[in-house]
VMD Tcl script that draws the C-alpha trace (Angstrom):
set ca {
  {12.67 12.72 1.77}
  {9.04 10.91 1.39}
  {8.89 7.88 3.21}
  {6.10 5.34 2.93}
  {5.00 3.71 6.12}
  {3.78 0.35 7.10}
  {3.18 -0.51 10.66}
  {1.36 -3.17 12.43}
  {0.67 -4.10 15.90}
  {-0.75 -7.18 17.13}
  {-3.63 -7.33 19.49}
  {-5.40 -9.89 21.62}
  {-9.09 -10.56 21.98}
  {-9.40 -7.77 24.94}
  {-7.69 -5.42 22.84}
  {-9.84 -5.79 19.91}
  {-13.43 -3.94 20.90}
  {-11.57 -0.39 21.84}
  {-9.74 -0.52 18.66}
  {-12.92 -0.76 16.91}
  {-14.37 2.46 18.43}
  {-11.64 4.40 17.49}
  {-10.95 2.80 13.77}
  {-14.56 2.94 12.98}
  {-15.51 6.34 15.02}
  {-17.77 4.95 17.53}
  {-17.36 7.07 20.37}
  {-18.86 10.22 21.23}
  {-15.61 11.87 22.06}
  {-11.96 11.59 21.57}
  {-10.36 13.71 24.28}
  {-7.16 11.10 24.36}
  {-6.77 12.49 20.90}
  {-7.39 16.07 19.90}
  {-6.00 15.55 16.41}
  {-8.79 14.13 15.45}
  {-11.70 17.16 13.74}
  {-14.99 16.10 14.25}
  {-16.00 18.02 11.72}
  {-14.05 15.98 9.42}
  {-15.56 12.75 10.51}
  {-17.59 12.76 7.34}
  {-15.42 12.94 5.02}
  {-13.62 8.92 6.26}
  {-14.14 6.20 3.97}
  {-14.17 2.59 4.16}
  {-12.17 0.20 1.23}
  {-13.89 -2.59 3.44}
  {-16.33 -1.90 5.35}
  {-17.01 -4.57 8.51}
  {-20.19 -6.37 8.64}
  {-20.74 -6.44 11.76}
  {-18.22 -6.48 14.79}
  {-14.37 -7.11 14.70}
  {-15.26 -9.39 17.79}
  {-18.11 -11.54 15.69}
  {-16.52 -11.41 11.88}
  {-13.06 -12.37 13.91}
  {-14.84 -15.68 15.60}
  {-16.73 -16.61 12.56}
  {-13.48 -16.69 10.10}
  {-11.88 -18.62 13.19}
  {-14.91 -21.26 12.77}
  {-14.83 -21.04 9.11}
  {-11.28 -22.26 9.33}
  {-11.49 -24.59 12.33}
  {-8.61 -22.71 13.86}
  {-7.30 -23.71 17.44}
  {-7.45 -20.62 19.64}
  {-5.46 -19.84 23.00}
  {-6.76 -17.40 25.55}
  {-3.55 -15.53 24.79}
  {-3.93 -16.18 21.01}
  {-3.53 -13.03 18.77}
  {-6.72 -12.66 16.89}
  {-5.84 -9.48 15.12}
  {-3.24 -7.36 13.47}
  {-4.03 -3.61 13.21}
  {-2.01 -2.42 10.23}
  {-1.43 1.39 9.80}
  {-0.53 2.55 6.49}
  {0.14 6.00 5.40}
  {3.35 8.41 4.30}
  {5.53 11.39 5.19}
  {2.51 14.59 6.27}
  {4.25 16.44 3.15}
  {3.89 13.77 0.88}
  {0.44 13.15 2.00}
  {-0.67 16.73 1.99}
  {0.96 17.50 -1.46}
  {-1.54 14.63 -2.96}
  {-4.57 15.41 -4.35}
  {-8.08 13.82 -3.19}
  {-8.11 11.63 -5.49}
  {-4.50 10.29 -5.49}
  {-4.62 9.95 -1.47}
  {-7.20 7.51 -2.61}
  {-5.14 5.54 -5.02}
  {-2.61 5.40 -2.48}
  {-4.65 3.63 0.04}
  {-6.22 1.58 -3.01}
  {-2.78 0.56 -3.90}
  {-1.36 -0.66 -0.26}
  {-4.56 -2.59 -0.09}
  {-3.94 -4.57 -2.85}
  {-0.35 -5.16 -1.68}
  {-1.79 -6.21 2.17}
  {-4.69 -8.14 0.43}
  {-2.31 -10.17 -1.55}
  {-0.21 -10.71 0.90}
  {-2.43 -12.21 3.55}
  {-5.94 -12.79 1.43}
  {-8.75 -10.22 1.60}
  {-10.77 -12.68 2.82}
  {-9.18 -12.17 5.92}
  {-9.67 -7.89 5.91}
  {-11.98 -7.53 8.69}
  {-12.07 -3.50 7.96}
  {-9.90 -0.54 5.95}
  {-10.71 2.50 6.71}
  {-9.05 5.99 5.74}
  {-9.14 8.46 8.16}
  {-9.44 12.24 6.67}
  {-10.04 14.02 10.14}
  {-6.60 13.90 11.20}
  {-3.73 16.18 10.12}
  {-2.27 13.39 7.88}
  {-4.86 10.77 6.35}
  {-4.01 7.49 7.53}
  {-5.68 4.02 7.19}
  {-6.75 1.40 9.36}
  {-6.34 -2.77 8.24}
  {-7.36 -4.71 10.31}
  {-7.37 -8.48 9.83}
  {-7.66 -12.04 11.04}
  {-4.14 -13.42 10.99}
  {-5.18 -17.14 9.96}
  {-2.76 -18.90 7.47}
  {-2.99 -20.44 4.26}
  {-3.44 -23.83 5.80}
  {-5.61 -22.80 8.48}
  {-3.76 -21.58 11.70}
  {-4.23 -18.57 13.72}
  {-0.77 -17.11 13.63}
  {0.66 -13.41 13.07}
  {3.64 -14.97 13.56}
  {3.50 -16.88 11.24}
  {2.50 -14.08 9.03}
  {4.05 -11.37 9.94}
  {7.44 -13.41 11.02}
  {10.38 -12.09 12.71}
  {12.61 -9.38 12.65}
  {14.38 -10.26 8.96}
  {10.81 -10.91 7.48}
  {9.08 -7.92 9.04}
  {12.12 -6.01 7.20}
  {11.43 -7.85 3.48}
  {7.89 -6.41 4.52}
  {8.84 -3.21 4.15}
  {11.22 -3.35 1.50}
  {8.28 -5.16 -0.86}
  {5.69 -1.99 0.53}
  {8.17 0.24 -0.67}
  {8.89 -1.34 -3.82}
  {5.39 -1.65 -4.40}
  {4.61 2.06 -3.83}
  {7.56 3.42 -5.15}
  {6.64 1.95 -8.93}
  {3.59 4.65 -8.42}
  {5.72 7.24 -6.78}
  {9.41 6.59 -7.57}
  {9.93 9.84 -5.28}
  {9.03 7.76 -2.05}
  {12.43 6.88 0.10}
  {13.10 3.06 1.77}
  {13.66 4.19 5.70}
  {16.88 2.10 7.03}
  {15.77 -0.81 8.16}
  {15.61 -1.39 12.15}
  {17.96 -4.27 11.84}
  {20.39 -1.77 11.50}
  {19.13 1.15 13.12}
  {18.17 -1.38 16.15}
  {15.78 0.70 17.07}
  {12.48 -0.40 18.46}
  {8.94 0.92 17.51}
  {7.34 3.44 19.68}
  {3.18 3.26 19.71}
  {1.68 6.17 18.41}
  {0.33 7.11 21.68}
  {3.09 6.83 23.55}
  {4.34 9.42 21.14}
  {1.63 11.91 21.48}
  {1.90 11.03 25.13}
  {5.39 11.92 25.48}
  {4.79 14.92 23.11}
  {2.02 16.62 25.12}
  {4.66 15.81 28.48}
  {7.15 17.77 26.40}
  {4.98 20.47 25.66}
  {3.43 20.57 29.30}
  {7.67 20.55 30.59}
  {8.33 23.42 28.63}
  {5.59 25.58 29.97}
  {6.23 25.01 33.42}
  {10.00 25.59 32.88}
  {9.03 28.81 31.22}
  {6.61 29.93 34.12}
  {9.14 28.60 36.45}
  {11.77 30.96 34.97}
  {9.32 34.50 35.18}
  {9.74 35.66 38.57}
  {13.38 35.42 37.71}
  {12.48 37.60 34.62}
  {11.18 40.05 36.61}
  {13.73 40.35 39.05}
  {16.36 40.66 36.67}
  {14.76 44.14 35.07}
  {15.47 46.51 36.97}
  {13.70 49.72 36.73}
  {15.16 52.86 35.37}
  {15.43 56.27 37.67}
  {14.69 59.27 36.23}
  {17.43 61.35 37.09}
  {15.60 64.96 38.12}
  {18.66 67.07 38.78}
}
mol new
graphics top color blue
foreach p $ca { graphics top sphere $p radius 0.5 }
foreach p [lrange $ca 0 end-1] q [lrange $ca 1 end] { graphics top cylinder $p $q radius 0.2 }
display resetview
């Protein structure tokens, strides 16, 4: 079953430079992720493209509002949006756009595109993805993903408008349970490629581990020469 998926993740003012080199391909490599074809690079796109850094559109829409800041505020909420890799792949070009075209005008509405500080679809990895980024500031003018975003039961109601939103394109796209029943916590996506590539790297070494064994084991045949 087809699932569409909404994630975000919140992120600090530290946080918010190295997210930009990845999101908008700034860096000369990417050995932390070998997904990512640099081939394909070219073939990204931007639904908003930042005008100049996270860091300096991020302060100026916190001035703009006259928002009070912390040095532990969250200034940003990296939202990942995408669907199942068979979904994804069996879309054409143009329809992977309208996808991404549609979920931005659900995330838009929901928390003002004036707010967007970048979208960008990535193409170069195995499933395209994309990247929203935005200021969390409020209707009345306070820095809060929490207030945005809100707790557990409204970070469900999040996903259960995405889906119906999607869905009324692509009535073949499944609700996932919700965590409030599942209780089960989100995992990082590197921490999942991380714990992947241990996997992988376990299995190998278990497998060389387990050769001299092998060998032992096969015993060679005598000819009998009587």
């Amino acid at each position: 079953m087809p699932y569409a998926i909404l994630r975000f993740q919140k992120r600090k003012a530290g946080g918010v430079s190295a997210i930009e080199r990845h999101n908008e391909r700034k860096k000369e490599a990417y050995m932390s992720n070998p997904d990512i074809n640099l081939a394909r690079i070219k073939d990204n796109y931007h639904l908003v493209r930042p005008p100049t850094t996270y860091r300096k559109e991020i302060n100026r829409l916190i001035e703009q509002a006259g928002c009070k800041v912390r040095c532990d505020s969250v200034v940003m909420v990296e939202t990942l949006i995408t669907a199942s890799p068979d979904f994804m792949s069996a879309l054409s070009p143009p329809e992977q756009r309208e996808y991404f075209e549609r979920a931005f005008t659900f995330i838009s509405e929901k928390i003002g595109q004036q707010n967007i500080l970048s979208a960008t679809v990535h193409m170069d990895e195995k499933t395209p993805h994309m990247h929203l980024s935005f200021c969390p500031i409020t209707k009345d003018n306070k820095l809060s993903a929490k207030l945005i975003l809100g707790n557990q039961a409204q970070l469900s109601k999040w996903q259960t408008d995405f889906h119906k939103h999607m869905s009324a394109r692509w009535p073949e796209l499944e609700r996932g349970v919700s965590s409030m029943i599942t209780k089960r916590k989100h995992i990082p996506v590197w921490l999942f490629k991380q714990a992947l590539k241990e996997m992988k790297r376990a299995q190998k070494e278990r497998a060389l581990t387990q050769l001299p064994n092998m060998k032992r084991s096969i015993k060679p045949k005598v000819r009998d020469t009587r």
